[in-house]
C-alpha positions as CSV (number, residue, x, y, z in Angstrom):
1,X,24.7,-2.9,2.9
2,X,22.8,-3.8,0.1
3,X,19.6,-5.4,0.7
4,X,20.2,-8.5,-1.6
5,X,22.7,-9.3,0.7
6,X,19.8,-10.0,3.7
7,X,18.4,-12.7,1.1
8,X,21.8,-14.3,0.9
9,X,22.1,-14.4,4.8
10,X,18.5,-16.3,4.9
11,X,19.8,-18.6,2.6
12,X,22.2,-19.5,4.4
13,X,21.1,-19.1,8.0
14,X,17.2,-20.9,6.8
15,X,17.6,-22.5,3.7
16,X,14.9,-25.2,4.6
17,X,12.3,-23.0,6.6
18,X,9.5,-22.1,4.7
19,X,9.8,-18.0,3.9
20,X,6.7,-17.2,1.4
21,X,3.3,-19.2,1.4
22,X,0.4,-18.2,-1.6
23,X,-3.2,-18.2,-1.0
24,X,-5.9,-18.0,-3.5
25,X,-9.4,-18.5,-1.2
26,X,-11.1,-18.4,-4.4
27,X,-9.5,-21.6,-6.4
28,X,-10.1,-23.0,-2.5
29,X,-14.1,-22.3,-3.2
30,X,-13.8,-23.5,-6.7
31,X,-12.4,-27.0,-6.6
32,X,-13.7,-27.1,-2.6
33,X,-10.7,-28.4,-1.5
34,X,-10.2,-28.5,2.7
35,X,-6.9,-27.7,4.2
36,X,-7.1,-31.3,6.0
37,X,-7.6,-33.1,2.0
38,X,-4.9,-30.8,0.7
39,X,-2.3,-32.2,3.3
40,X,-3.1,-35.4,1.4
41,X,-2.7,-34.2,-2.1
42,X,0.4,-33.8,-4.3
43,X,1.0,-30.2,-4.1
44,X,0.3,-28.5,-7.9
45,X,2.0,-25.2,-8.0
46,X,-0.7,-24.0,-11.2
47,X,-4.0,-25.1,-9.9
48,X,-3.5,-25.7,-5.7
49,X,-4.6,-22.4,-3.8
50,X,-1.5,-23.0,-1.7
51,X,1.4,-22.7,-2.1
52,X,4.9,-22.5,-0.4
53,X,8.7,-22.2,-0.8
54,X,11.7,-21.7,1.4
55,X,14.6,-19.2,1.6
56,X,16.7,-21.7,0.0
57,X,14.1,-22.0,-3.0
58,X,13.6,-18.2,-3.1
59,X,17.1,-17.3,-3.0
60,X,17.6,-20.3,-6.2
61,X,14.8,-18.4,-8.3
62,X,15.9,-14.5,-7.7
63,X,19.2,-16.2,-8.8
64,X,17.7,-17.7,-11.6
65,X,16.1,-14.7,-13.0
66,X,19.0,-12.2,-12.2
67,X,21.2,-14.8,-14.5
68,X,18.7,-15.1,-17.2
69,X,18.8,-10.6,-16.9
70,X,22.4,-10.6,-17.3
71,X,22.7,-13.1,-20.6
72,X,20.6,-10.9,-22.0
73,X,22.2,-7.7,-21.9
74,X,20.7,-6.3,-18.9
75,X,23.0,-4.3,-16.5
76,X,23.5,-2.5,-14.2
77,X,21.2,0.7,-14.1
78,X,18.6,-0.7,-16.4
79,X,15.4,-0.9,-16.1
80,X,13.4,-3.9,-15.4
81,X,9.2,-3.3,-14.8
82,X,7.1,-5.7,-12.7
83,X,3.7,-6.0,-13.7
84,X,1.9,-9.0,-12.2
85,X,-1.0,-9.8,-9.2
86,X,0.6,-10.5,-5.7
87,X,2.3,-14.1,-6.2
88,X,4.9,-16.4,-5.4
89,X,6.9,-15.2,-8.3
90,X,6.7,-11.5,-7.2
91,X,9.6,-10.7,-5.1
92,X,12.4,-13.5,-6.2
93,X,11.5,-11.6,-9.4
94,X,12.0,-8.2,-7.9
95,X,15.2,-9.8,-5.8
96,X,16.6,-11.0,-9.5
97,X,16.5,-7.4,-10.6
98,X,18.1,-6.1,-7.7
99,X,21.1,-8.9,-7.8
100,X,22.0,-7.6,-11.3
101,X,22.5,-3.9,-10.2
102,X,19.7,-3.2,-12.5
103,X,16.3,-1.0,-10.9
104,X,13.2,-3.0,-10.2
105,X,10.4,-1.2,-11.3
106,X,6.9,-1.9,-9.8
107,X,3.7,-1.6,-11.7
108,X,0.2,-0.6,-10.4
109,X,-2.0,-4.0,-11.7
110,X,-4.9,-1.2,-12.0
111,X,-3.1,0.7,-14.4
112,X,-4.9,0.7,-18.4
113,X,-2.9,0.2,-21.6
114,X,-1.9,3.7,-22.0
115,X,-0.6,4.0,-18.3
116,X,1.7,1.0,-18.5
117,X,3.0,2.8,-21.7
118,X,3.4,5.8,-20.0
119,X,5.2,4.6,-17.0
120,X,7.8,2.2,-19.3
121,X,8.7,5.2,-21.0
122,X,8.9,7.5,-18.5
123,X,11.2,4.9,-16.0
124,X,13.2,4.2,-19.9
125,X,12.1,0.4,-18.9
126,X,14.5,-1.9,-20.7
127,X,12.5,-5.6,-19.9
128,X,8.6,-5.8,-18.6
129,X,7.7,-9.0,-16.7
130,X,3.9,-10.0,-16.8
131,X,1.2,-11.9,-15.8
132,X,-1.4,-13.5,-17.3
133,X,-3.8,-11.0,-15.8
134,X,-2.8,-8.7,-18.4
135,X,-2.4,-9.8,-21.4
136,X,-4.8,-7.9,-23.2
137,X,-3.4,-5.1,-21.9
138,X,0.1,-5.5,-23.0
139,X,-1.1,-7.0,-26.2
140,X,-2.7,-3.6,-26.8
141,X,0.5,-1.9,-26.7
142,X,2.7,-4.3,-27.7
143,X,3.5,-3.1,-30.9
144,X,5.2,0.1,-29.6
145,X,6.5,-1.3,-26.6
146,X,8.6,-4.6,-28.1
147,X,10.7,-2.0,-30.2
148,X,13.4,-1.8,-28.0
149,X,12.4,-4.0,-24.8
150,X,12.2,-7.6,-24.1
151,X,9.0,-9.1,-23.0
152,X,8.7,-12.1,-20.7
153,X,5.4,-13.7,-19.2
154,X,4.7,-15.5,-16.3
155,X,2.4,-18.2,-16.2
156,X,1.0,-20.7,-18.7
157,X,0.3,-20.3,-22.3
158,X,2.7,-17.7,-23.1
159,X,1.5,-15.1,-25.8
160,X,3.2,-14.7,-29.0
161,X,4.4,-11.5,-28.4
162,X,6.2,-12.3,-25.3
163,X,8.6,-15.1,-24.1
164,X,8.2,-17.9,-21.3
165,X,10.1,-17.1,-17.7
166,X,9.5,-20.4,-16.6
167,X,11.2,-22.6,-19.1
168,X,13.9,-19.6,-19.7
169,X,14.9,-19.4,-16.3
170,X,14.7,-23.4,-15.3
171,X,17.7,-23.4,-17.5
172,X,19.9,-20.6,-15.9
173,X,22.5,-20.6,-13.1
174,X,21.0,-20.6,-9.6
175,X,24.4,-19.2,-8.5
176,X,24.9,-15.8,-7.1
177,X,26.0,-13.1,-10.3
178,X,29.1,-11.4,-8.9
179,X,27.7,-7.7,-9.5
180,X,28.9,-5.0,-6.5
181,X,26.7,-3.1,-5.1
182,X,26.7,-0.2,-2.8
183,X,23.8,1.5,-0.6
184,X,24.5,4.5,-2.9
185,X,23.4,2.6,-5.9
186,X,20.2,2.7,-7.8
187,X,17.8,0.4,-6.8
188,X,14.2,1.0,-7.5
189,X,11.8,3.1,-9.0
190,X,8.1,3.4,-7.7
191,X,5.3,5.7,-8.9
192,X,3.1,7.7,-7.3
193,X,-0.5,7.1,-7.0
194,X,-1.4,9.5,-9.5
195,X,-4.5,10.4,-7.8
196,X,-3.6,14.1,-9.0
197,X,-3.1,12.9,-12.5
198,X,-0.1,10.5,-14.1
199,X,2.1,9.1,-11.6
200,X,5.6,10.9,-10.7
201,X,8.8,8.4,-11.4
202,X,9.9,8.0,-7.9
203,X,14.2,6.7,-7.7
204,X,15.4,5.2,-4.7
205,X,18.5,3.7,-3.7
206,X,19.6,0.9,-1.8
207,X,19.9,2.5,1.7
208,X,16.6,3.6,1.1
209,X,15.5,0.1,1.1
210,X,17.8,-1.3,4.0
211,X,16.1,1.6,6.2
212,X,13.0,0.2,5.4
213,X,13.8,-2.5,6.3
214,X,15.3,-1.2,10.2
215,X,12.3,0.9,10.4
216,X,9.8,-1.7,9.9
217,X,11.5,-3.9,12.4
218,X,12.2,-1.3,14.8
219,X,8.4,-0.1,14.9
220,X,6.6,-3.6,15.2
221,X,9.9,-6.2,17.1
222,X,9.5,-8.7,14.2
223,X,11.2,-11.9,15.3
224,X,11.7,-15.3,13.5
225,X,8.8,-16.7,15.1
226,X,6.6,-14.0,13.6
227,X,4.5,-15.1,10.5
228,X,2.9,-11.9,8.6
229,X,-0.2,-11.6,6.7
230,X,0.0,-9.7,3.5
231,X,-2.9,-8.8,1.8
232,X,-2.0,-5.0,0.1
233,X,-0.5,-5.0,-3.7
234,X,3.2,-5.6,-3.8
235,X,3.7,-3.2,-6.3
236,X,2.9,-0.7,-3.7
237,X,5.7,0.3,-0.9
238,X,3.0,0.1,2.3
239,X,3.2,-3.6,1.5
240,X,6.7,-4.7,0.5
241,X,8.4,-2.3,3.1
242,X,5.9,-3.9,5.9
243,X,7.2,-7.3,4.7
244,X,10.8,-6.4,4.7
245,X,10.8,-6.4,8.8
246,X,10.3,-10.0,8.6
247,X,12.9,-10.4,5.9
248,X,14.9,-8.7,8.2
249,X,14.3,-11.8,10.6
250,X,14.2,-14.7,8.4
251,X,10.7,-15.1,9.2
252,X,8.0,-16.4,6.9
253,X,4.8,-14.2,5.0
254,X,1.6,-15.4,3.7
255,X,0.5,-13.3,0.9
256,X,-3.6,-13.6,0.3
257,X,-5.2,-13.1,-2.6
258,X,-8.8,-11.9,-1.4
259,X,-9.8,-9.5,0.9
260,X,-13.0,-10.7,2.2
261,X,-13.5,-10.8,6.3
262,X,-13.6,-14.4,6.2
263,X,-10.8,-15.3,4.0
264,X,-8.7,-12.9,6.1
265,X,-9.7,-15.0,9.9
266,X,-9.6,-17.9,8.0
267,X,-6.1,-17.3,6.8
268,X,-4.6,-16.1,9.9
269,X,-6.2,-18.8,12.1
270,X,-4.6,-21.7,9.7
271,X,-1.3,-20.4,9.0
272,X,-0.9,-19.1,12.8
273,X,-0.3,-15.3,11.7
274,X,1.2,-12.9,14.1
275,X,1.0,-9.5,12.3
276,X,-1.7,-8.4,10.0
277,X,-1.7,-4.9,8.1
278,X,-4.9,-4.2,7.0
279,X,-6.4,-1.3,5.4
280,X,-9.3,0.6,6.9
281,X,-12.1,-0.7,4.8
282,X,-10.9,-4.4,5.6
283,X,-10.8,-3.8,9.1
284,X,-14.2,-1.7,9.0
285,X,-15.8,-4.9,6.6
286,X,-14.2,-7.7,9.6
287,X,-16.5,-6.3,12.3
288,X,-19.2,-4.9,10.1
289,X,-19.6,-9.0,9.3
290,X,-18.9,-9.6,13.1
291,X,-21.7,-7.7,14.0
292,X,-24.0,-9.0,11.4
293,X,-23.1,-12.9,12.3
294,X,-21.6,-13.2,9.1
295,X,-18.7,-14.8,10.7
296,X,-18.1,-16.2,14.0
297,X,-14.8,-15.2,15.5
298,X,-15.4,-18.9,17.8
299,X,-15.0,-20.7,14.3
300,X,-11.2,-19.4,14.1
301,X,-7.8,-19.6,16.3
302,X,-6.9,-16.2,16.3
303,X,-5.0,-16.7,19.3
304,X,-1.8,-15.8,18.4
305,X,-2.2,-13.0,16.6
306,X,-0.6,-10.1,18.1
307,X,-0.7,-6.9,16.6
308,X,-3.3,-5.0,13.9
309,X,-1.8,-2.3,12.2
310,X,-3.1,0.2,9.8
311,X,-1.2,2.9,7.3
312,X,-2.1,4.5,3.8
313,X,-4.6,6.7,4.8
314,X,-6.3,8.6,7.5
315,X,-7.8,5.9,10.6
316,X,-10.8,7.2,12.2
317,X,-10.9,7.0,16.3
318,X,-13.8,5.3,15.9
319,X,-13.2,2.3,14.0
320,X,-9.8,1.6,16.6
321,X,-11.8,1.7,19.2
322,X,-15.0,-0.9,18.0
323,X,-11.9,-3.0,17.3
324,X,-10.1,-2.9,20.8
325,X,-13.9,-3.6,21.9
326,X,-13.7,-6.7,19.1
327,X,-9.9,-7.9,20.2
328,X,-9.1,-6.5,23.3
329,X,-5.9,-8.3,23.7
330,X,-4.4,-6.7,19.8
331,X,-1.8,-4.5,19.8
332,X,-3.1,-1.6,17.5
333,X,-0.3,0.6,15.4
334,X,-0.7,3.0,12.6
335,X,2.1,4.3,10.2
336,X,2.5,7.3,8.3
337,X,4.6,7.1,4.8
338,X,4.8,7.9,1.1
339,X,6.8,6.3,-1.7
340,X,8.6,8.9,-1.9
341,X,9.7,8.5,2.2
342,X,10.1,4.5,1.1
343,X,6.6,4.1,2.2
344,X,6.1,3.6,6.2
345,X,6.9,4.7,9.0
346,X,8.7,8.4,8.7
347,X,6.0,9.1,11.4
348,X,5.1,6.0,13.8
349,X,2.2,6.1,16.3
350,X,3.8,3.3,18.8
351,X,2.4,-0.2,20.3
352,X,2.8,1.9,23.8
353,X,0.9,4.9,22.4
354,X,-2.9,3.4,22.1
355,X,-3.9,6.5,24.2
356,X,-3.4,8.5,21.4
357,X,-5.4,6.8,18.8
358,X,-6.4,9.3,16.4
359,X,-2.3,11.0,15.8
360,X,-0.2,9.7,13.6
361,X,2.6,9.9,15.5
362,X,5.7,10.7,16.2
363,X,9.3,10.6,14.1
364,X,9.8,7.5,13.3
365,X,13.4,5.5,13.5
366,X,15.7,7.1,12.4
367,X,13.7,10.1,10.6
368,X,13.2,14.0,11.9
369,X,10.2,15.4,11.0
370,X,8.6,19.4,11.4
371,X,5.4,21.2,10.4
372,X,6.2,24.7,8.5
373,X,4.1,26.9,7.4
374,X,4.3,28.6,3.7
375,X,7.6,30.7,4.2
376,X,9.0,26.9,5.2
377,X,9.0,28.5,8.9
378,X,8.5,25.8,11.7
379,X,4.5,26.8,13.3
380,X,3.9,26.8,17.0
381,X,2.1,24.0,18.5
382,X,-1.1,23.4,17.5
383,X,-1.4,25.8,14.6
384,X,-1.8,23.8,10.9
385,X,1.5,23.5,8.3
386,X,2.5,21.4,6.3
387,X,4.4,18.3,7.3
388,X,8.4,17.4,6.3
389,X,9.9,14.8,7.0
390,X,13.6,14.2,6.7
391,X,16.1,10.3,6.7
392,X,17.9,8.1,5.0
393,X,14.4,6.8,3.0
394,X,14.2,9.9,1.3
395,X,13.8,9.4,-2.3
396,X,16.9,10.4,-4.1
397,X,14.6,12.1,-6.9
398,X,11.4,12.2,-9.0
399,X,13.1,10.7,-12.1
400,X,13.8,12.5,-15.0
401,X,11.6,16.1,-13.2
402,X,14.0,18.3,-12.1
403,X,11.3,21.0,-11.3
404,X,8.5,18.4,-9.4
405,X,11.6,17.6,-7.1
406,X,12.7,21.3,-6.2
407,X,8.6,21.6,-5.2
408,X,9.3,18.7,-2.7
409,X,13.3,17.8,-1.7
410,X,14.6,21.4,0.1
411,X,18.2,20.8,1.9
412,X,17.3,17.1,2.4
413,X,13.9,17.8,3.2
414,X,11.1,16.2,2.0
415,X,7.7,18.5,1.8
416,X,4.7,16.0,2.2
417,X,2.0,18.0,0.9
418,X,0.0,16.7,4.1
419,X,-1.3,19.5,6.6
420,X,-1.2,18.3,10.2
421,X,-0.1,19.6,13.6
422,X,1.2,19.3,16.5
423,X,-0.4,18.5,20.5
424,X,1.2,19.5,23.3
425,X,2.6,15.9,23.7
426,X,4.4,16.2,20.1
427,X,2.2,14.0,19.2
428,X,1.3,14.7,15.2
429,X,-2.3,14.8,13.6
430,X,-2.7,14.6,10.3
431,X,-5.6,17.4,9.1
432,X,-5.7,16.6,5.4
433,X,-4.0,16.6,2.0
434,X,-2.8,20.3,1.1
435,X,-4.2,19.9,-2.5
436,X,-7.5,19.0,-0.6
437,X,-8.3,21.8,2.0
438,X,-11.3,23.6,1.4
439,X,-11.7,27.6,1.1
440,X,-15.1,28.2,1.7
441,X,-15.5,32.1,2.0
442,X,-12.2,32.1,3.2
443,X,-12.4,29.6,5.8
444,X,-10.1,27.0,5.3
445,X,-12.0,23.7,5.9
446,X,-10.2,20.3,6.5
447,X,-12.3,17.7,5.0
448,X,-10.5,15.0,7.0
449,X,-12.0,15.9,10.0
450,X,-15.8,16.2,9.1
451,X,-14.8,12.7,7.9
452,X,-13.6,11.6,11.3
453,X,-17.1,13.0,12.8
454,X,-19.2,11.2,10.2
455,X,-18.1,7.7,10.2
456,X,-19.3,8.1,14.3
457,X,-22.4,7.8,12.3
458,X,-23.7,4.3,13.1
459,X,-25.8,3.8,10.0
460,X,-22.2,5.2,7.9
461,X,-19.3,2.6,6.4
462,X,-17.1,5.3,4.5
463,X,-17.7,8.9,3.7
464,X,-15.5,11.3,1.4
465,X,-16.1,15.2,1.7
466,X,-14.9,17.2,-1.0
467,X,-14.9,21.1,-2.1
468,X,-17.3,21.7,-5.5
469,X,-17.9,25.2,-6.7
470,X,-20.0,27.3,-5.8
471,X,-21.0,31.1,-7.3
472,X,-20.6,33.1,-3.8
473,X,-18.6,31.6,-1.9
474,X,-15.9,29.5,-4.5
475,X,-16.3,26.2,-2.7
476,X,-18.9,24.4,-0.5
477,X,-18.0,20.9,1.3
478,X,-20.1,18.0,0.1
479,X,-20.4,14.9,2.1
480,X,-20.5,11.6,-0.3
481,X,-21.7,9.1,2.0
482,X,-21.8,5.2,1.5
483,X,-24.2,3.3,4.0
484,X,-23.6,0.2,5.7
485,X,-25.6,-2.9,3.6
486,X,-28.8,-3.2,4.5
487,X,-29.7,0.1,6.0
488,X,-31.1,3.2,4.6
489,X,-30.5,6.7,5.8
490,X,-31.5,10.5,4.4
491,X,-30.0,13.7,3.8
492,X,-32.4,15.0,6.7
493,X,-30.6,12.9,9.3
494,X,-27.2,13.2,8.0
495,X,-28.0,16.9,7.9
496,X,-29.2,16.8,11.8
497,X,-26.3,15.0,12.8
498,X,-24.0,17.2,11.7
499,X,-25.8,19.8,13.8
500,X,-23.4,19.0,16.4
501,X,-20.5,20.3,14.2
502,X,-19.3,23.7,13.8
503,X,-22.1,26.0,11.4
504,X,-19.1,26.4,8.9
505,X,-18.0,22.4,9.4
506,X,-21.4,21.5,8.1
507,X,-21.1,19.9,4.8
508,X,-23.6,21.9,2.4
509,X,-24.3,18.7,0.2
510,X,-25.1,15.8,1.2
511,X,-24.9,12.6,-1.6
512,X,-25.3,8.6,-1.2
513,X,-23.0,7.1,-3.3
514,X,-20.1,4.5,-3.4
515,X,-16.5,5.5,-2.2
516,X,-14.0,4.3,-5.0
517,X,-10.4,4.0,-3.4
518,X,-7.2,3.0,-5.0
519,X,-5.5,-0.8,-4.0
520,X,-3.7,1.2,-1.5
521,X,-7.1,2.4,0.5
522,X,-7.1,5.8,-0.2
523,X,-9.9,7.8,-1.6
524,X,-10.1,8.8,-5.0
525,X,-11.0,12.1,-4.3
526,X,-10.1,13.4,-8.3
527,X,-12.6,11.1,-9.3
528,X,-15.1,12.5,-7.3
529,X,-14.3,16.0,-8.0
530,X,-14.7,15.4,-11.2
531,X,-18.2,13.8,-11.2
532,X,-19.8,16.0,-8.6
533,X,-17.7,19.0,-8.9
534,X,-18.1,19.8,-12.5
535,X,-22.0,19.9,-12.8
536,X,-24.3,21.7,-11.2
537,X,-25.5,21.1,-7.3
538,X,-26.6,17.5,-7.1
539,X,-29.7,17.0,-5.0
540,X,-29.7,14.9,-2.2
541,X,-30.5,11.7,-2.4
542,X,-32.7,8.9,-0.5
543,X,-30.4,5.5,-0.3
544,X,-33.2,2.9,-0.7
């Protein structure tokens, strides 16, 4: 079934219960407004850092904005872009889309002037809704872009070149369009990270979201009781497909604006959250500031929260187990996904499975998965291919690249790029990004797992080794290494700690410097190729 038709069956089922709540800790700071005054306050959707609405309210909006679509030519497989910051307007927006048959088309809110350009033309986007977050941007480009799209803003003080989705939409139907759909039909386009370059146009249908949705639900035994904490971009699958297993159940979502350690316990102990997906460096920065007293887990009620989970990148053994230390009573999962697998869970480590901390997992519901090597040959166990993963979240194509999807889709397979393998458990680890394996001398080196033995490192908070050239041997590993605030470390003891490591394991550089990673947690390992990997051997540094 089409997924719109979950939001009509919450409608109906929950009309009055509260579905989607809005924080903003900052405007909280700002005005210094406490959650006992704010009970006494008429609620201000512009200026209050919280706010709230119900299925029924939802459900009117999406309706709203799928009717305002239609009257305006928009049908079905268009095109309509979503470029805005995680708000309440986010997914009745992307649910308006979807009720008009047209293809929601998520945005990365980190993207410059010439990627948004770039990804409207590529996706042929028809109508780009914004924020007020990036105006500038869009005014940059708006010349070229307005030729043959409509424009419409969200928020106050509408710009010229654009027109106002508030006072449009207040005077549109909040009834249902009657538009069929089928789970064969169109239904979204998502784009890669682009951490090899510009992103990939990534189509997927409708059963591609309703899997999502049974996967998520399946993994984690959301129930209508459950209340999840969203922090990650919406724009990005990890974080709408997470959600959709509480769609599934009617139940409601906070989504936070702020990623700081005590926004996040401060969140889940006032709106009694049950489920929090974090990232690894916001679960590293909750019990980095634990540790240093910067918050006092006895000033929250964390209580009922029940299960941690982490996905989007590789999770070190050691920062699952300071956190079973830190919450003993957590249930801890990780899930493996791309966009172009409808984000996560084609591999799913399991509540039950905390023993295995450190695998990814196994197939998730309702997905097969094999490691092959080269020749497309599955390996033995144990041995390093490359991971495939195959179910109905597959992404029908890249859009518009015939020859990027015969590199990845092969008889309904889906070839990750990711090189992992096997235990004797069939349990999978993930060893590291194909693109990112390092051929030293012919040895192939997997930087994921001098990683792994680094962030052991007391004095370490995140580490990224890459491969940078080198005259003899065509690539050395070099460690970039950001310490912990307020401690100081040298190459010398890096370099002896690694002593315990494999001679050919050893990272030949060592460099203190800041990790940048994408919304979505992962490393931007381009970027750091490109800086360190282009010049000459950078000498070690002292962090002072």
């Amino acid at each position: 079934m089409p997924i719109t038709d979950i939001l009509e069956r919450n409608c109906k089922l929950y009309g009055n219960d509260s579905c989607l709540v809005e924080i903003n800790p900052e405007i909280k700071e700002t005005r210094r407004v406490t959650w006992k005054e704010y009970d006494l306050i008429e609620p201000n959707p512009v200026t209050h850092y919280r706010r709230e609405i119900t299925w029924s309210v939802f459900n009117e909006k999406a309706n709203r904005f799928a009717n305002l679509l239609i009257q305006r030519g928009v049908k079905k497989g268009d095109k309509v872009a979503i470029l805005l910051m995680n708000c309440l307007e986010w997914l009745p927006i992307y649910f308006g889309i979807l009720k008009t048959g047209a293809l929601a088309v998520p945005l990365n809110f980190r993207y410059a002037s010439d990627e948004i350009e770039y990804c409207l033309n590529l996706a042929e986007v028809d109508v780009l809704v914004f924020g007020p977050e990036f105006i500038g941007r869009v005014e940059e480009i708006a010349e070229s872009i307005t030729k043959n799209r409509l424009l419409f803003f969200v928020g106050d003080s509408c710009p010229s070149f654009a027109e106002d989705y508030n006072s449009l939409t207040a005077n549109c139907s909040s009834q249902t369009p009657m538009v069929a759909l089928t789970d064969a039909d169109d239904a979204a386009i998502y784009f890669s990270s682009g951490t090899t370059g510009f992103p990939k146009a990534i189509l997927h249908n409708h059963e591609s979201l309703m899997h999502s949705c049974k996967v998520e639900q399946n993994h984690h035994g959301q129930t209508k009781q459950d209340v999840f904490l969203c922090i990650p971009p919406l724009y990005h699958t990890g974080a709408k497909m997470h959600w959709f297993g509480s769609f599934l159940e009617g139940a409601k979502s906070v989504l936070l604006k702020g990623t700081k350690p005590e926004f996040i316990l401060d969140a889940v102990s006032k709106e009694k959250c049950t489920i929090v997906w974090l990232l690894v460096p916001w679960a590293q920065d909750i019990l980095d500031a634990i540790d240093r007293g910067d918050v006092k887990l006895e000033d929250y009620d964390l209580c009922q929260w029940r299960l941690m989970h982490i996905g989007a990148q590789p999770v070190p053994q050691s920062l699952i187990q300071r956190w079973k230390k830190m919450f003993p009573h957590h249930q801890y999962d990780t899930n493996y996904g791309l966009s172009e697998s409808i984000g996560p869970g084609c591999v799913h480590l399991g509540v039950e499975n905390i023993h295995k901390v450190g695998a990814i997992g196994k197939a998730g519901y309702g997905w097969q998965v094999k490691i092959v090597d080269e020749s497309g040959a599955i390996v033995e166990k144990g041995a390093v291919g490359e991971l495939a993963v195959k179910g109905p979240g597959v992404m029908t194509c890249y859009y518009h690249d015939e020859q990027a999807t015969k590199e990845v889709l092969r008889d309904g397979w889906l070839y990750t790029g990711d090189m992992a393998q096997e235990d004797e458990d069939g349990f999978i680890f993930l060893v590291d990004r194909k693109k990112d394996v390092v051929i030293s001398g012919g040895e192939n080196i997997y930087p994921v797992q001098i990683e792994d033995f680094l962030r052991t490192h007391d004095k370490i908070k995140d580490v990224a080794v890459i491969g940078i050239p080198d005259k003899r041997l065509g690539e050395i590993t070099a460690a970039i290494i950001e310490i912990k605030e307020g401690m100081t470390s040298t190459a010398e003891e890096i370099s002896g700690f690694c002593m315990k490591l494999p001679k050919y394991k050893r990272p030949r550089k060592i460099i203190f410097a800041d990790i940048p990673r994408n919304p979505t947690g992962k490393i931007e390992k381009p970027k750091l190729r490109q800086k360190y990997g282009g010049a000459s051997l950078v000498a070690a540094q002292n962090k002072s």
